[in-house]
C-alpha positions in Angstrom: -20.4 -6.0 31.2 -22.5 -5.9 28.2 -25.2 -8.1 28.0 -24.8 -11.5 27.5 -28.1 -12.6 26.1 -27.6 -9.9 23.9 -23.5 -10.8 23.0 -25.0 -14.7 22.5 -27.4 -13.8 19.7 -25.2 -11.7 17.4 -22.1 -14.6 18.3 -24.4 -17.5 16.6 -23.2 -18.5 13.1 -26.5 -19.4 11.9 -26.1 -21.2 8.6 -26.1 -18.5 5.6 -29.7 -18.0 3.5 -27.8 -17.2 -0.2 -30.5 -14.5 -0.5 -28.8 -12.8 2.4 -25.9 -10.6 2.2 -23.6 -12.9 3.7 -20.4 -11.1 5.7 -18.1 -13.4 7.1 -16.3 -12.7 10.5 -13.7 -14.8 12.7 -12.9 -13.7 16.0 -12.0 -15.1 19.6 -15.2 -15.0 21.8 -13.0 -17.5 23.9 -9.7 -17.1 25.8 -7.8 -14.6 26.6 -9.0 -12.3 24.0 -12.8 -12.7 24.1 -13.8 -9.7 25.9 -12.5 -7.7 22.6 -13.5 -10.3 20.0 -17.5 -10.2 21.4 -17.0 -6.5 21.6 -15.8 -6.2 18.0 -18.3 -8.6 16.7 -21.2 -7.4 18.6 -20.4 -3.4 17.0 -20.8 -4.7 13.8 -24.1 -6.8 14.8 -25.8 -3.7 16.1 -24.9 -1.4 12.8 -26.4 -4.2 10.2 -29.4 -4.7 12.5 -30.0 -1.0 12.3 -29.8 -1.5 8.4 -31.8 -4.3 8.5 -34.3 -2.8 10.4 -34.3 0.0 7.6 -35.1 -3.1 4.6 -31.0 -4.1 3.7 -29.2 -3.2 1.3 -31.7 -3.0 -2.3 -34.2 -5.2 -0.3 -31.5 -8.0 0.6 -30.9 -8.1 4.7 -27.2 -8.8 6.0 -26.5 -12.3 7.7 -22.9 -11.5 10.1 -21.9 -14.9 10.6 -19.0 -14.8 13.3 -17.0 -17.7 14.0 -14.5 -18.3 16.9 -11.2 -18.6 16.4 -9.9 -18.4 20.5 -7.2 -16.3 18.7 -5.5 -19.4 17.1 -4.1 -18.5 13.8 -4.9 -21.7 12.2 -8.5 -21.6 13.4 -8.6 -18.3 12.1 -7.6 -19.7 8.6 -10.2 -22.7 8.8 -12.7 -20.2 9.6 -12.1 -17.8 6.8 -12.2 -21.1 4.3 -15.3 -22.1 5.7 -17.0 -18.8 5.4 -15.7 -18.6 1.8 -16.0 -21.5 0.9 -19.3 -23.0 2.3 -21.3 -19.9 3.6 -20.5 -18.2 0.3 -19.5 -14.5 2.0 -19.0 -11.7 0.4 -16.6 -9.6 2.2 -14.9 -10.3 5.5 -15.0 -8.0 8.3 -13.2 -7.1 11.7 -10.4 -9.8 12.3 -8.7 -9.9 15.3 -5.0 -10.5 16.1 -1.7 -9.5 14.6 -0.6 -13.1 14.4 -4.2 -14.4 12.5 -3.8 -12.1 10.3 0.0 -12.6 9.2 -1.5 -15.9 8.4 -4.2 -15.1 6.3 -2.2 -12.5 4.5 0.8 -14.7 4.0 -1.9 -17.7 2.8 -3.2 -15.1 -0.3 -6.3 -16.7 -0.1 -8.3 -13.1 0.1 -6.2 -13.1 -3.3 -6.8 -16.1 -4.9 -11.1 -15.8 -3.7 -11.3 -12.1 -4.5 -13.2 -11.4 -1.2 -12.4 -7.9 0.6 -11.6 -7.9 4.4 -13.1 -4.6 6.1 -11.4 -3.7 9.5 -8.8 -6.0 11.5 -8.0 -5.3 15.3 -3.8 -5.0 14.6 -1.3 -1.8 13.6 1.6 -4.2 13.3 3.5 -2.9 10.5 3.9 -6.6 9.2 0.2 -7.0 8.7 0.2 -3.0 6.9 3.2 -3.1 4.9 2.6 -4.4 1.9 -0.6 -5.7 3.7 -2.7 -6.6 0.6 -5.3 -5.0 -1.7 -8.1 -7.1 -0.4 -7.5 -5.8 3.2 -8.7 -2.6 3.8 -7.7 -0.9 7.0 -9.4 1.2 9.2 -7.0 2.0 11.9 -3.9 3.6 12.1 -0.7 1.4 12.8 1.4 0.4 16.1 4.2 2.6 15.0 2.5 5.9 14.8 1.0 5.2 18.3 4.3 4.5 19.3 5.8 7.9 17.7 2.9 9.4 20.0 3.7 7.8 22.7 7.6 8.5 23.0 6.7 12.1 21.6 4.9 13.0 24.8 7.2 11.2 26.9 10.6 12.2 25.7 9.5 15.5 23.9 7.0 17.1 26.4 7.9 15.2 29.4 11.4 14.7 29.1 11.4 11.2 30.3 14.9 9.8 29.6 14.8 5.9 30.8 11.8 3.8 28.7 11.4 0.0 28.8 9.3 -2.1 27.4 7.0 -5.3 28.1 6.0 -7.0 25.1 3.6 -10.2 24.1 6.1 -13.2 22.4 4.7 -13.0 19.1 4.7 -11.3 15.7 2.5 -8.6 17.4 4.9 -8.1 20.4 8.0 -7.9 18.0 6.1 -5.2 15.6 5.7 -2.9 18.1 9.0 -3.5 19.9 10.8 -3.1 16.7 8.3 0.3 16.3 9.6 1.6 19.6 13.6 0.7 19.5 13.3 2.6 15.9 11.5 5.6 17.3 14.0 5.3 20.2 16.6 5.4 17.6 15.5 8.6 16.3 16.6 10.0 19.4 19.2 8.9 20.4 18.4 6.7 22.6 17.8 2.9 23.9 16.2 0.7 25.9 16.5 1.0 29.6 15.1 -2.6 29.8 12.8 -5.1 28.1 10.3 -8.3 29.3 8.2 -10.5 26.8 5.3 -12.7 28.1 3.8 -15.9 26.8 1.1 -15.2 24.3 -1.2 -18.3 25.1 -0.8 -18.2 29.0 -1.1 -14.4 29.2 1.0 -14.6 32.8 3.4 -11.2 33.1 4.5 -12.1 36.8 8.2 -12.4 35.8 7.3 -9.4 33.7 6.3 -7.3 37.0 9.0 -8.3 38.6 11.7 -7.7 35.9 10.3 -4.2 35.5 10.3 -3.2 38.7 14.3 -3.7 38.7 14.6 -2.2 35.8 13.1 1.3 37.6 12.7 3.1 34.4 10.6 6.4 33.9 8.4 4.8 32.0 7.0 1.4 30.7 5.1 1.1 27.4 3.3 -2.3 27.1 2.8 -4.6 23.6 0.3 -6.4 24.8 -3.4 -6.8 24.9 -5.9 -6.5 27.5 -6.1 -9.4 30.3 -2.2 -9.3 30.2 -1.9 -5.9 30.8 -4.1 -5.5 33.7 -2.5 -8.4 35.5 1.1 -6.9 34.8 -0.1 -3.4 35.9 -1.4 -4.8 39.5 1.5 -6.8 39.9 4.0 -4.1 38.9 2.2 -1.8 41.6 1.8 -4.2 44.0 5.4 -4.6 44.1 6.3 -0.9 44.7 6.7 0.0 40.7 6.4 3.6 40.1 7.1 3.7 36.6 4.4 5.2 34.5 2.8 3.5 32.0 1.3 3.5 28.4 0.0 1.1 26.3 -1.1 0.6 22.6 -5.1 0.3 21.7 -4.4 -3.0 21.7 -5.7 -2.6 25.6 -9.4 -2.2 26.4 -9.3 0.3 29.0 -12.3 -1.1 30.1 -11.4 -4.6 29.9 -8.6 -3.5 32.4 -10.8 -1.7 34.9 -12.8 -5.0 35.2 -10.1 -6.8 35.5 -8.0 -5.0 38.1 -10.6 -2.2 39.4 -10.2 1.6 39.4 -7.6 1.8 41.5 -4.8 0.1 40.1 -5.6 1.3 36.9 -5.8 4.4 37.9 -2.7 6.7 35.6 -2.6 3.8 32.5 -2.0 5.9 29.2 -3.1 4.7 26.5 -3.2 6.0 22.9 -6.5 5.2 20.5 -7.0 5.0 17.0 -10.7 5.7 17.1 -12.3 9.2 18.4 -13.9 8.6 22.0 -16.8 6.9 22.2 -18.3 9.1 24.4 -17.3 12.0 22.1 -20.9 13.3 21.1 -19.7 16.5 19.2 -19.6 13.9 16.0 -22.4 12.8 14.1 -21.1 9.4 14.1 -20.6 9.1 17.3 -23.8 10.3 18.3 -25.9 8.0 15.7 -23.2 5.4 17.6 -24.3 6.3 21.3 -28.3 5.9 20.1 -27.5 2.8 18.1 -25.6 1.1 21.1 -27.6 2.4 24.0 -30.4 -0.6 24.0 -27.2 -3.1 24.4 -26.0 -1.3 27.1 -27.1 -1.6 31.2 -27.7 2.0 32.5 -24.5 2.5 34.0 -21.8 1.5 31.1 -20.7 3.2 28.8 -19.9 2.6 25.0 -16.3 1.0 24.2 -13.8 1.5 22.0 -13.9 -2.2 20.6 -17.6 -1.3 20.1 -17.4 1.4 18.2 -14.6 0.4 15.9 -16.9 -2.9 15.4 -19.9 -0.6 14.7 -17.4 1.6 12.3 -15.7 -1.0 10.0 -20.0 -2.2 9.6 -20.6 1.7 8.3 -18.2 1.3 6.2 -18.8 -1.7 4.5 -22.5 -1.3 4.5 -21.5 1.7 2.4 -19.6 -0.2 0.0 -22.5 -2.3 -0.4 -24.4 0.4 -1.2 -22.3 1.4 -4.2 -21.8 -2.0 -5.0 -25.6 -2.1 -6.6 -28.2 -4.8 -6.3 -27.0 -8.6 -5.8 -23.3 -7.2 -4.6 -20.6 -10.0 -5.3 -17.0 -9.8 -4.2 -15.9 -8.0 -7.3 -18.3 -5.5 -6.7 -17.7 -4.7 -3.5 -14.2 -4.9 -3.5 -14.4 -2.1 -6.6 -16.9 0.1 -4.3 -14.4 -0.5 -1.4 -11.1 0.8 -3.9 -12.9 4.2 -5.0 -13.4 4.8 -1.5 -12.0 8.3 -1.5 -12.2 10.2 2.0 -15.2 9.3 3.2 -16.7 11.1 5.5 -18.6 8.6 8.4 -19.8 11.9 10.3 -16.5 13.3 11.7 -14.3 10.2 10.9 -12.8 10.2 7.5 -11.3 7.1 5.7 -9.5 7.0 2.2 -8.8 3.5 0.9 -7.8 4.9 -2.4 -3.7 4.5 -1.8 -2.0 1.3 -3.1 -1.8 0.0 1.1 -5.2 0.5 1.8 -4.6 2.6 4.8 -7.6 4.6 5.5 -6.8 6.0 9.0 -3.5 7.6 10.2 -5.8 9.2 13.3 -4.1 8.6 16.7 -4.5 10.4 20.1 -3.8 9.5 24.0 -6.0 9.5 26.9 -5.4 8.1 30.3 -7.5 6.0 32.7 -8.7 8.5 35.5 -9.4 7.9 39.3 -13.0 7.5 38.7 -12.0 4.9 35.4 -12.9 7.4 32.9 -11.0 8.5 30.2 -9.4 12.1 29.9 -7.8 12.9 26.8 
């Protein structure tokens, strides 16, 4: 695990100095989704400290201030006020959560303030479509992993019976709805489904219902914790099926959950190149950046690196923003955005949705829990 000294300084909401750059960020570092949320926050921590290191942005450092939100939605929206309203932020950055950020979309209140959100941990087609101009995304959606996923399985592999095991929430019933429509396309339906309780995280019953089902294969909405527990428990009880799940799932949150072994064969698709991928610049610059918050024998993560990505970016819009950046002028930077090149990871935020990645591929977890794509 990464170090926790280390994840406790860059989790402190120190209160903002207005000569700062002050980004605002609300994320669970508790419950069932802190191992992501620390991850996430602790990516863009590393990236402004390198910039910081360098003098800021014209002179001015960059004060992250992350607040925890436990994944609660209406935290999440109390948090976003505050930073707006009393630390004065101006941009947002890596949200977590399909369901906090229906919320804060449905509430208009990156709208009505003007302040730009860089980079949210969700593909749910509800949060992207019609999404809002303020948001600007970094990752491609739930339903083109999907389309991936049921491409390789139907297509190359000619799997014929799919289920599915999906979180009860607005981010479970995005991707479901994804998958029955890809499904759709094919001819072709369920062979059985299973939802899960999004605060407890328990997929016993899920296990259990799946491994009647006996389908081919089992694609998972859910996130990390959940997922691991369902996988051992599916196994454990004689479940061949294979598996995939969305990016959602940390693969390494689910090795130290469940160890090697059992998830040992988990596909997964990613929206992010590797992080171990060195043949790109910005991966490399990633792997030195990240390498002092590591212990010698981990390895950078993908909730890391997109972290450490949606910082590039915005510290790029900064940039272009010019000297005392305010909302305004960092939302304008953040629109003209046209394919920018990070170092072998493009994004465009010049289209009316603000999608700036479409960039999807699959890997599964290996024997010795590393990735092969």
């Amino acid at each position: 695990m990464l170090r926790k000294s280390l994840f406790a300084l860059s989790l402190i909401a120190t209160p903002a100095v207005y000569a700062d750059i002050v980004i605002g960020e609300s994320v669970p570092t508790t419950g069932i989704a802190a191992d992501t949320g620390k991850a996430l926050a602790l990516g863009a921590s590393i990236y402004f400290g390198r910039i910081n290191a360098q003098g800021g942005i014209n002179g001015e450092p960059i004060n992250l201030l992350t607040k925890d939100d436990g994944y609660n939605p209406i935290r999440t929206m109390a948090n976003t006020q505050s930073l707006i309203d009393n630390d004065k932020a101006v941009a947002l950055i890596g949200y977590y959560g399909t369901q906090p950020m229906q919320e804060l979309l449905n509430s208009k209140l990156l709208e009505t303030t003007g302040i730009p959100l860089v980079g949210a941990f969700t593909g749910a087609d509800t949060v992207r479509n019609p999404g809002s101009p303020y948001f600007f995304q970094t990752r491609a959606g739930y339903s083109q992993e999907i389309e991936k996923i049921v491409a390789l399985l139907k297509d190359h592999l000619g799997v014929n019976r799919i289920a599915v095991v999906a979180q009860k929430d607005g981010f479970g019933q995005a991707g479901y709805t994804a998958l029955k429509a890809e499904l759709a396309k094919r001819n072709m339906q369920l062979a059985g489904e299973a939802w899960y309780d999004r605060v407890t995280g328990d997929t016993s019953e899920a296990a259990t219902a799946m491994t009647k089902v006996n389908a081919d294969a089992v694609i998972l909405i859910a996130i990390s914790k959940p997922a691991a527990t369902f996988l051992k428990k599916f196994r454990d009880q004689g479940g061949t099926s294979q598996v995939y799940g969305l990016s959602a799932i940390q693969y390494d949150d689910v090795i130290r959950a469940v160890g090697k072994s059992s998830a040992s064969g988990l596909g997964l698709s990613q929206v992010f190149p590797a992080p171990t991928n060195a043949q790109l610049k910005v991966i490399r610059d990633f792997q030195k950046d990240a390498e002092p918050f590591l212990k010698a024998d981990e390895y950078p993560t993908y909730a890391l690196l997109e972290g450490y990505m949606s910082a590039r970016i915005l510290v790029e819009a900064l940039k272009r923003a010019g000297k005392n950046p305010t909302r305004a002028s960092v939302y304008a930077a953040l629109s003209n955005m046209k394919k920018y090149d990070l170092g072998g990871y493009t994004v465009d935020f010049s289209n009316p949705r603000r999608i700036g990645s479409n960039y999807v591929e699959l890997t599964m977890i290996s024997p010795t829990g590393t990735l092969s794509r």
